[in-house]
C-alpha positions in Angstrom: -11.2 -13.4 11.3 -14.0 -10.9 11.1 -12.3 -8.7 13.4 -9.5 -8.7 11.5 -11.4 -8.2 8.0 -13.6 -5.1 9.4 -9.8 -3.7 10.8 -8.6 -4.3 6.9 -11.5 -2.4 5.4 -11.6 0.4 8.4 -14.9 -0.1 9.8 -15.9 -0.8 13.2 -17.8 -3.9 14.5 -22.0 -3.5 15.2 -24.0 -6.2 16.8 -26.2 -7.7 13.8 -29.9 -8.4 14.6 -29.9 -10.9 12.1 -27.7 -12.9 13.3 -28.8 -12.8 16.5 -32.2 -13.7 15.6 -30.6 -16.8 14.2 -29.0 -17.8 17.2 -31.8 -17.6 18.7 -33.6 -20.0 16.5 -30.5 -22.3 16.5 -30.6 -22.4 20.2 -34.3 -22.4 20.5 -34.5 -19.3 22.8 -37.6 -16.7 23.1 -37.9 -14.2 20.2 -36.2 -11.4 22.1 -34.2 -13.1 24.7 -31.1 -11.4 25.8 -28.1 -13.6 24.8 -25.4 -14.0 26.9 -21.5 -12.8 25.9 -20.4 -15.3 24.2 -23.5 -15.8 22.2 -23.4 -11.6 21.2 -19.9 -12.1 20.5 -20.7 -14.2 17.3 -23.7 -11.1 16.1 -20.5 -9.1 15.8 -19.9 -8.3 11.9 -17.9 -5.2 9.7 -20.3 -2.2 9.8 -20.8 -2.2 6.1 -21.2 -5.9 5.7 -24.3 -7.4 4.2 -25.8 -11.3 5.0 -26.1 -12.8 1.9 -29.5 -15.3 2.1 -28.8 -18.3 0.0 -31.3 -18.5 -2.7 -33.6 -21.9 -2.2 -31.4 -22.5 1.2 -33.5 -19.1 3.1 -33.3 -21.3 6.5 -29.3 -21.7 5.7 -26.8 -19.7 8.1 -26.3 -16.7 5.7 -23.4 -16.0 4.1 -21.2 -12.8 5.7 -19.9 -10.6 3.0 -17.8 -7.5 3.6 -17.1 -4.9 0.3 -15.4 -8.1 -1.9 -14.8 -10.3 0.9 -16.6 -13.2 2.1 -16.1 -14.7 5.7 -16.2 -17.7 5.6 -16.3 -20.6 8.1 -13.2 -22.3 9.0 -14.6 -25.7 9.7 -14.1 -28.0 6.1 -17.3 -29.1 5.5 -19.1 -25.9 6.3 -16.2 -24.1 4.2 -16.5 -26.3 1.4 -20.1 -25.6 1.2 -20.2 -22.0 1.3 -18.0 -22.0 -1.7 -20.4 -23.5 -4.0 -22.9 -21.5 -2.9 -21.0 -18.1 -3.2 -19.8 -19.4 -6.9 -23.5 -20.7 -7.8 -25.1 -17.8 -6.6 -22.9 -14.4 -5.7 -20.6 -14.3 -8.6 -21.1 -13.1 -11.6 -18.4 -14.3 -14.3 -17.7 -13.7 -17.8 -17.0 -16.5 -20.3 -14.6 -16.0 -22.7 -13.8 -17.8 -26.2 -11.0 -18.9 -27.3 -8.8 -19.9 -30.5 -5.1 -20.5 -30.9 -3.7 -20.9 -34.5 -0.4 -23.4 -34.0 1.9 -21.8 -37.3 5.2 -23.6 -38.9 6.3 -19.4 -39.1 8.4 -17.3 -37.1 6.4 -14.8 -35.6 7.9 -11.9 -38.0 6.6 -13.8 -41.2 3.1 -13.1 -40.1 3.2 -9.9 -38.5 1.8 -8.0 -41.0 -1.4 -10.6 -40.9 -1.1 -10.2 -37.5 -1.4 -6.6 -37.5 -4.1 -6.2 -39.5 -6.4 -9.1 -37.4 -5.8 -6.7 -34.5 -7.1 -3.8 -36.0 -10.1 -5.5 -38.0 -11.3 -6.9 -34.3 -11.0 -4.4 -31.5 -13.2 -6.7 -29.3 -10.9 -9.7 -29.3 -7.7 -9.8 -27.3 -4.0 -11.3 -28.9 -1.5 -12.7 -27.9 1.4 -14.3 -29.7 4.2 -16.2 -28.8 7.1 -17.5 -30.9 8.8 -20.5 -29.8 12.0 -20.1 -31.9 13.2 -23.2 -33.8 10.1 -25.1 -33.0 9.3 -28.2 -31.7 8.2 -31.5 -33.3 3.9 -32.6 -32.4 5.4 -35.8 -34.5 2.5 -35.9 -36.8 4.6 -34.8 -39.8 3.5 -31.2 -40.3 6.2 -28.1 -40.2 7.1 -27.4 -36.7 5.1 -25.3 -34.4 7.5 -21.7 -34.4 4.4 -19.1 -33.2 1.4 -19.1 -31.2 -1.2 -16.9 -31.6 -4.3 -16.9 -29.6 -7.3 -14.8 -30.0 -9.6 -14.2 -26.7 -12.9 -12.7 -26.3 -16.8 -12.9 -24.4 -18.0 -12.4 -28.0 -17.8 -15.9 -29.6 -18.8 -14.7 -32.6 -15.7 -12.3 -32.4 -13.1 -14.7 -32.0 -14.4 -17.0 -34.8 -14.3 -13.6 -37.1 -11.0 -12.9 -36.1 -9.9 -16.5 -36.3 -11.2 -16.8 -39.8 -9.3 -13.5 -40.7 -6.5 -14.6 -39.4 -6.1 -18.2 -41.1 -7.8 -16.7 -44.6 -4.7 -14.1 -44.5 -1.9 -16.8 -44.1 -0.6 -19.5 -45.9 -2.3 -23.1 -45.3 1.0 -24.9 -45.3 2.2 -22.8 -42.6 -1.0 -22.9 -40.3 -0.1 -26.6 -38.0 -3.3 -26.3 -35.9 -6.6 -24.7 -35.1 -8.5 -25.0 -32.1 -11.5 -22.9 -30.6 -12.2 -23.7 -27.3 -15.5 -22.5 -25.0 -14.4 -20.6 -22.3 -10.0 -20.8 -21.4 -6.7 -21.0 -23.1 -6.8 -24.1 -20.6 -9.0 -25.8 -23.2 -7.6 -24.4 -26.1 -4.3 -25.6 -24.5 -5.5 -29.0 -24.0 -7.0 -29.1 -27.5 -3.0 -28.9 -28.6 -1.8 -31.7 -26.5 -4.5 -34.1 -27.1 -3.5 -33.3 -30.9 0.0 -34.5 -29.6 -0.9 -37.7 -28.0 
């Protein structure tokens, strides 16, 4: 695999002192005792790779990471454990906010309201998606014809825009409302719990 990876990424393989200092406290071997072949084939690592120390785990194997690669191990366990430490500790995301507005109108009725959400709130992100002759959430309400969803880091933003979106349509024709914390996967889920 790390062959491989350092052929992707055109760089050539070095011998990593590190490493090899850790074998040789795995192993329990002198402090600069020669290891043999098989032992300095594992040092091997992409020459622009850095070992990424586990923060409060300093005694841990390191973790091998190679531009926006990381190795890792191919045994489960090990695997499994190097994932949550990567996503605990090595990656940095953003989360986002979330709204969908559920409307009883075809997406053309609103456009105009639409439009004008858009440019009033440059940080948030719309989508909208009409679903043609609707379908029926059986709680007695207009069918659902249009989607619109509003996405952004910036809660505040997406409540704004929210807010300026439902102020600027009808309340007969908005169905639903639902801001979630960080994915359309909870604002999604907000819907179909609404359905059950």
């Amino acid at each position: 695999t790390i062959k491989a990876v350092a052929s992707a990424m055109n760089q050539k393989l070095i011998s990593s002192e590190e490493i090899a200092n850790k074998i040789r406290i795995e192993l329990n071997l002198a402090e600069n005792e020669d290891l043999n072949s098989a032992q300095e084939k594992l040092t091997m690592i992409p020459e622009n790779a850095i070992l990424r120390a586990i923060p409060g785990k300093e005694e841990a194997w390191p973790i091998l990471q190679c531009e926006n690669i990381f190795i890792l191990p191919g045994v489960p366990k090990f695997f499994e454990s190097k994932v949550k430490d990567i996503a605990k500790h090595f990656i940095k995301g953003n989360s986002a906010t979330v709204a969908k507005l559920v409307l009883s109108a075809d997406e053309f009725e609103i456009v105009s309201q639409l439009n004008r959400a858009v440019a009033d709130h440059p940080t948030v992100q719309f989508g909208s998606y009409p679903f043609g002759e609707g379908f029926d959430l059986g709680r007695g309400e207009g069918l659902p014809k249009t989607i619109i969803t509003l996405e952004s880091n910036l809660a505040d933003d997406v409540e704004a825009a929210a807010k300026t979106l439902k102020d600027s349509i009808q309340p007969e024709l908005i169905v639903d409302c639902v801001i979630g914390s960080d994915s359309l996967l909870d604002a999604n889920q907000g819907i179909i719990n609404g359905i059950k």
